[in-house]
C-alpha positions as CSV (number, residue, x, y, z in Angstrom):
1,X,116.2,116.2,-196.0
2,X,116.0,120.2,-197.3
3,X,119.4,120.5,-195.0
4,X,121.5,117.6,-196.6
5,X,122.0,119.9,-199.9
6,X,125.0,121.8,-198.9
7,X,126.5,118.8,-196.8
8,X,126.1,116.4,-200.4
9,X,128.5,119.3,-201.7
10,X,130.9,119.5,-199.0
11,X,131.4,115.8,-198.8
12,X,131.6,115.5,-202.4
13,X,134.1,118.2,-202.8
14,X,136.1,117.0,-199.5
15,X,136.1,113.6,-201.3
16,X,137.8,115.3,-204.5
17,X,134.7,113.9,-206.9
18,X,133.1,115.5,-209.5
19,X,129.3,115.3,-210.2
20,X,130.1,113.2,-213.0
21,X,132.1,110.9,-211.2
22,X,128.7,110.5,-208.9
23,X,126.8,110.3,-211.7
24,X,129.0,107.2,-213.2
25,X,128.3,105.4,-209.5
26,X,124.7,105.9,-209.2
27,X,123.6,106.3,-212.6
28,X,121.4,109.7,-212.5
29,X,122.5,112.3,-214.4
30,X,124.8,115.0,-213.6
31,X,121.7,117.3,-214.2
32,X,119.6,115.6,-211.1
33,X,122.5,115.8,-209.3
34,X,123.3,119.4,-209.5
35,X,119.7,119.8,-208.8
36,X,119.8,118.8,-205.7
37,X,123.0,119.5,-204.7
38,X,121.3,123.6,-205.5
39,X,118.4,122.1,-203.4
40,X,116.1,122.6,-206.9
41,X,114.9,118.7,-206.3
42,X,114.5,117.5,-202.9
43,X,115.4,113.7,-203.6
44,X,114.0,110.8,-202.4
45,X,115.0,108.6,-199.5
46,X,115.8,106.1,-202.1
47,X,117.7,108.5,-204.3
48,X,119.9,109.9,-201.2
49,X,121.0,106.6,-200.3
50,X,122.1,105.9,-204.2
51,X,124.2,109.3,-203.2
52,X,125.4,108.7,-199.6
53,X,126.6,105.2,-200.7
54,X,128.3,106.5,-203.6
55,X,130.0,109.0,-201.3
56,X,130.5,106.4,-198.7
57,X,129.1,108.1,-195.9
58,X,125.0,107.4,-194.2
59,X,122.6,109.0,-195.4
60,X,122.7,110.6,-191.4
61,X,126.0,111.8,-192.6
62,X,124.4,114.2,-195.4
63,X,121.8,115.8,-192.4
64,X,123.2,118.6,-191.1
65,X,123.9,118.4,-187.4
């Protein structure tokens, strides 16, 4: 999932949402988030699901093609 960290950006940004507005949907912080997002964490399967749904896309949708 190393290749879904600048796709969880793009999305994010294309969907006009801040990190704190996917922080209020999934609950983690806007710190985790950003950590991934830089690719710092990897997040879990678990964890990119709580993203892709918040971002309502799959969690295929966050793999780069």
């Amino acid at each position: 999932m190393a290749n879904s960290v600048n796709r969880i950006r793009e999305i994010r940004k294309s969907k006009k949402l801040t990190l704190a507005d996917i922080s209020g949907i999934t609950g983690f912080s806007i710190a985790y988030l950003s950590d991934i997002e830089r690719g710092n964490r990897p997040g879990s399967h678990g964890s990119l699901q709580r993203i892709a749904d918040a971002l309502g896309v799959t969690v295929a949708d966050l793999e780069v093609a």
